[in-house]
C-alpha positions in Angstrom: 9.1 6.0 -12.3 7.4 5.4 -15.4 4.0 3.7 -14.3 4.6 1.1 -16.9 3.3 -2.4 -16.0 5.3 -4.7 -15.4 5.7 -8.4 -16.3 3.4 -9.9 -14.7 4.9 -13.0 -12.6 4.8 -17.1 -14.5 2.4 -19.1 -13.5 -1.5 -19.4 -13.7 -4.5 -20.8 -12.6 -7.7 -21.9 -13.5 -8.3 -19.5 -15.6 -4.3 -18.7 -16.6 -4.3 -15.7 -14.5 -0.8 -14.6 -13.6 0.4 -13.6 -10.3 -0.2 -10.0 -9.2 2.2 -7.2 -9.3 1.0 -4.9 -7.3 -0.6 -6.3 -4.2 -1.9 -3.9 -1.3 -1.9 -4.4 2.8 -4.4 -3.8 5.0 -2.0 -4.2 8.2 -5.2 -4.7 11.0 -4.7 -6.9 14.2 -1.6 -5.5 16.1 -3.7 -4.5 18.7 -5.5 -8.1 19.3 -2.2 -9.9 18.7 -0.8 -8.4 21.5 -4.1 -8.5 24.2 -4.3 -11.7 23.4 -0.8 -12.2 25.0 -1.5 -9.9 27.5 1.3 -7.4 26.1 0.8 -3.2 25.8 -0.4 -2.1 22.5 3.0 -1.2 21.3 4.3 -4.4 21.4 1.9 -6.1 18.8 2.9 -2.7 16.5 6.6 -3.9 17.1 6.2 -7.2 15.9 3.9 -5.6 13.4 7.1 -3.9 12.0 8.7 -7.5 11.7 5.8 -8.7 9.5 6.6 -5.4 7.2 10.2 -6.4 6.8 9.4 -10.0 6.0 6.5 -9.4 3.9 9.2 -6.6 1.6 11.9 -9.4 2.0 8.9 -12.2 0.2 7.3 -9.8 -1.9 10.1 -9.7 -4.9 10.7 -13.3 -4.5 7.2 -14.1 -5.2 7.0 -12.5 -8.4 5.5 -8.9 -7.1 7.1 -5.8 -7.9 4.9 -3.2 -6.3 3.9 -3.6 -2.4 1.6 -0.3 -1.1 0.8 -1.0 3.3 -1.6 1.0 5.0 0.3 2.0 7.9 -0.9 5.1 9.6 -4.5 6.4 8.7 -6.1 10.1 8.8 -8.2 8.2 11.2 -5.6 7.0 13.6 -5.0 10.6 15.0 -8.3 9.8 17.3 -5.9 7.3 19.3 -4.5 8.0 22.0 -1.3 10.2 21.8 0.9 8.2 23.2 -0.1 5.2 20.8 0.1 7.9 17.7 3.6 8.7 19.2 4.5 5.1 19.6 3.5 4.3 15.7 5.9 7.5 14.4 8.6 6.5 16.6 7.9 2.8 14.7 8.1 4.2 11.4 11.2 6.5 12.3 12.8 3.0 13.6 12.0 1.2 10.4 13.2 3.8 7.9 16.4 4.5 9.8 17.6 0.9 10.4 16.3 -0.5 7.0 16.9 2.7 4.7 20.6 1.5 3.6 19.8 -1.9 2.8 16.5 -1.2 1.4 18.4 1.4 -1.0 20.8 -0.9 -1.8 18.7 -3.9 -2.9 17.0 -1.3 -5.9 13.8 -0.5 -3.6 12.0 2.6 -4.6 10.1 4.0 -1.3 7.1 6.5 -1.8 4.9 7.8 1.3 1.2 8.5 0.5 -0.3 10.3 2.4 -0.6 14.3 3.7 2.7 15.6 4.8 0.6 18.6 6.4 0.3 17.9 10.6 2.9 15.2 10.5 6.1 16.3 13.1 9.6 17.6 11.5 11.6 15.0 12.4 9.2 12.2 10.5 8.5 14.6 7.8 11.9 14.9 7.2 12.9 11.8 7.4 9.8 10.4 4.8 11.8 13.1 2.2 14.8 11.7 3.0 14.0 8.2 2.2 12.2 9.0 -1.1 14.6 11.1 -2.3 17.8 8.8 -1.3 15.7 5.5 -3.1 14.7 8.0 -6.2 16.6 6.0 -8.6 15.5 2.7 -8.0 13.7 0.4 -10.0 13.7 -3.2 -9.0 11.1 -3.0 -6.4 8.5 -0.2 -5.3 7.6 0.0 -2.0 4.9 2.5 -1.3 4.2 3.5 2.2 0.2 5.3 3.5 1.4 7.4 6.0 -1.4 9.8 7.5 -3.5 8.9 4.6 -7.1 8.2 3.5 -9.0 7.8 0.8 -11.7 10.1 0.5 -9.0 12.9 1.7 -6.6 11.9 -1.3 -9.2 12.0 -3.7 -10.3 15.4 -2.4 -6.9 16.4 -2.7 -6.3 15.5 -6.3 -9.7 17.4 -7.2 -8.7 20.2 -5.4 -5.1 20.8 -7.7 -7.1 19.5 -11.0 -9.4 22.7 -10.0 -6.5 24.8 -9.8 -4.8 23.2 -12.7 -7.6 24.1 -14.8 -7.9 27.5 -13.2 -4.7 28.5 -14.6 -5.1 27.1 -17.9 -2.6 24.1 -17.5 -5.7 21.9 -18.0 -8.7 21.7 -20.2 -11.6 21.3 -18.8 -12.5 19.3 -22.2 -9.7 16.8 -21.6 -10.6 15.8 -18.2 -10.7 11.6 -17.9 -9.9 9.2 -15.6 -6.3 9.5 -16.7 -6.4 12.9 -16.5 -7.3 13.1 -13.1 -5.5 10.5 -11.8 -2.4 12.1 -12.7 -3.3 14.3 -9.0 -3.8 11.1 -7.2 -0.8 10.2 -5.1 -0.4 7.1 -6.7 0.7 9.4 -10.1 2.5 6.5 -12.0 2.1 3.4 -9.8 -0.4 0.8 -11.3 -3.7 0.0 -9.8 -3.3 -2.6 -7.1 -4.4 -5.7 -8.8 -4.2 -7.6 -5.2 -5.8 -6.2 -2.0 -5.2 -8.1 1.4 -6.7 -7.0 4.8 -5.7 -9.2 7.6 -7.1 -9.6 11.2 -10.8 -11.2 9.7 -12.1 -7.7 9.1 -14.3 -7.1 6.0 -14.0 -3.6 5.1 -11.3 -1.3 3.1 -11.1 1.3 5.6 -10.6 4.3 3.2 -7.8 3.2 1.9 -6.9 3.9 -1.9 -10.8 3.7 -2.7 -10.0 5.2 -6.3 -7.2 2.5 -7.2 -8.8 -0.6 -6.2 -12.0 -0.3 -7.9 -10.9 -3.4 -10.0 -8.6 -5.0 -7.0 -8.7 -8.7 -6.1 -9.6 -8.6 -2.4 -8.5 -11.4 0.5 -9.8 -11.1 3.9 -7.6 -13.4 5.8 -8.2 -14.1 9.7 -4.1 -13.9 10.4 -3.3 -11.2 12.2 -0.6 -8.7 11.3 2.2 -9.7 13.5 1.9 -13.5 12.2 1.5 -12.7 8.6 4.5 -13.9 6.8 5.9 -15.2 3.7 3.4 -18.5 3.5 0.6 -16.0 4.4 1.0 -14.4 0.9 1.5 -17.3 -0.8 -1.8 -18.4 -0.1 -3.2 -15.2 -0.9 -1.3 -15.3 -4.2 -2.4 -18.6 -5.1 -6.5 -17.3 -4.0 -5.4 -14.9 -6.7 -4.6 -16.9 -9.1 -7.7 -19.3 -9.5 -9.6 -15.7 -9.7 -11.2 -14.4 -12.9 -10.8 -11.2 -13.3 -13.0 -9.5 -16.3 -13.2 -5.7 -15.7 -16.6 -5.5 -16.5 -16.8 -7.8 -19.5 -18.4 -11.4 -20.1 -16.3 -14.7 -19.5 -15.8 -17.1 -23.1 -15.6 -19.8 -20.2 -18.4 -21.8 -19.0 -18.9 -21.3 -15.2 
């Protein structure tokens, strides 16, 4: 995909700030959802799943074209195996039963994240669904799957040292385009949007280089109940937002 922005969505507020088109998901509280029912673990990830598919179903409608979750974390591996097995097994579910449709609505899928550690059958299958959705264009959705981001970034400086190493790079021309062009994100505009749900106030290493300029929402819904109205409130948070990258407001505040 190009990276080009894209139109950003009508509407403003306040300060005529259009809707974002590229919002990011901190998916937190499957785990509270379901104690607070009295249900195992792996039923608040299930329904966590539902929320995904609703949340991809609102996104497009609400004027976004590029939706990135944070779904498994480098971090996550210090759960207990059964509950890592369970969340693979959820993300093998997903891709399998929603891979067709999502391919045939004009969704583009991309998986961040190392692909080093993760079983065949989910590696596999993360290749497959990027490489069957290749082609699309009319929504993007980006999936962090065994990802962090302090690992990414060391990632991307590790193949910009060997870029540079073999002469494909100049050391002189290094910027933050440059280097970002090693980031797994290559071509995917910053998030202008970032949402973490469950009441937590923290990004969790997640895509630390992208959202240095990111809106953030801290919302007290938990994962599982997060829905279409959820990120319409968020959008609309957005919107009465001034956002000046650094330089001064010609508004009085």
């Amino acid at each position: 995909m190009s990276g080009e922005p894209a139109p950003a969505s009508e509407g403003a507020g306040a300060h005529g700030l259009p809707g974002p088109q590229h919002v990011a998901i901190i998916m937190d509280g499957n785990g509270r959802w379901a104690k607070a029912r009295g249900l195992p673990r792996a039923a608040g990830h299930e329904r966590g799943v539902e929320a995904l598919r609703r949340t991809v179903e609102a996104a497009p409608e609400l004027g976004i074209r590029y939706l990135t979750v944070f779904s498994f974390s480098t971090e996550n591996w210090r759960r207990p195996a059964a509950e890592v097995s369970a969340l693979f097994g959820l993300l093998k579910a997903y891709v399998q039963r929603d891979l067709g449709r999502l391919k045939r609505e004009g969704v583009r899928i991309r998986v961040l994240g190392r692909r080093e550690g993760l079983p065949k059958d989910i590696a596999d299958l993360v290749d497959k669904a990027e490489r069957e959705t290749a082609e699309n264009s009319d929504f993007y959705l980006n999936i962090a799957f065994n990802y962090g981001g302090r690992e990414e970034i060391l990632r991307a400086a590790q193949r910009l040292s060997a870029a540079i190493q073999s002469g494909e790079v100049e050391t002189e021309s290094v910027d933050e385009a440059a280097f970002e062009r090693f980031l797994d994100t290559d071509g995917i505009p910053d998030p202008d949007l970032l949402i973490r749900t469950s009441g937590e106030y923290r990004l969790s290493n997640f895509l630390l280089w992208q959202a240095a300029y990111a809106e953030l929402i801290f919302t007290d819904v938990l994962w599982p109940d997060f829905d279409k109205s959820s990120l319409e409130h968020a959008i609309s948070d957005f919107r009465n937002r001034e956002r000046r990258f650094g330089a001064v407001t010609s508004e009085p505040r």
